[in-house]
C-alpha positions, 0 to 999 in steps of 0.5 A: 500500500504505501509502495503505490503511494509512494509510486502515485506521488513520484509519477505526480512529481514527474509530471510538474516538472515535465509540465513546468519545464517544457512551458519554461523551454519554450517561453525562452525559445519562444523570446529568442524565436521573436528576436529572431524574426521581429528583432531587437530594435525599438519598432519591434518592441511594439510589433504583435508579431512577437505575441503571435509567435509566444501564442504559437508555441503555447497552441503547440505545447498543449497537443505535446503534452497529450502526446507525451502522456501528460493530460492537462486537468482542466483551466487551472493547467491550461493557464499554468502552461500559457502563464509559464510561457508567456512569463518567460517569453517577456523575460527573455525577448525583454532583456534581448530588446534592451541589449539590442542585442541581433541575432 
């Protein structure tokens, strides 16, 4: 009994951090993907193009997840995942316009 306990809550942690890591990986992909394409100067601070690509590697991360065996239960983990991504997309893509740095 306490073997399946212990199995149950190892396989629950394994999932968070596989969740919190694939959303935290792609939001610094998703910054660098939109200094890639929009770029780093001061026009491109307010181009929608950047918000459109860290939406497309949410979209993309939910049927991942799926696939990956992990289902997301409901809103709150939907939210987590765009909250994650979106975070650190800002983080990134922010400290890349602020360096002007080009890629």
């Amino acid at each position: 009994m306490a073997t399946e306990k212990a199995s149950e809550r190892r396989a629950a942690h394994l999932r968070s951090i596989t969740v919190t890591s694939l959303a935290s990986i792609s939001g610094i992909v998703a910054g660098f993907a939109s200094a890639m394409i929009v770029g780093t100067s001061e026009t491109a601070a307010t181009d929608q193009m950047g918000l459109t690509i860290m939406l497309a590697f949410v979209v993309v991360q939910l049927p991942l997840l799926y696939l990956m065996g992990y289902e997301l239960d409901g809103i709150k983990d939907t939210l987590f995942v765009a909250f994650m991504t979106f975070s650190l997309w800002y983080i990134t893509w922010g400290i890349l316009l602020i360096n002007n740095v080009s890629l």
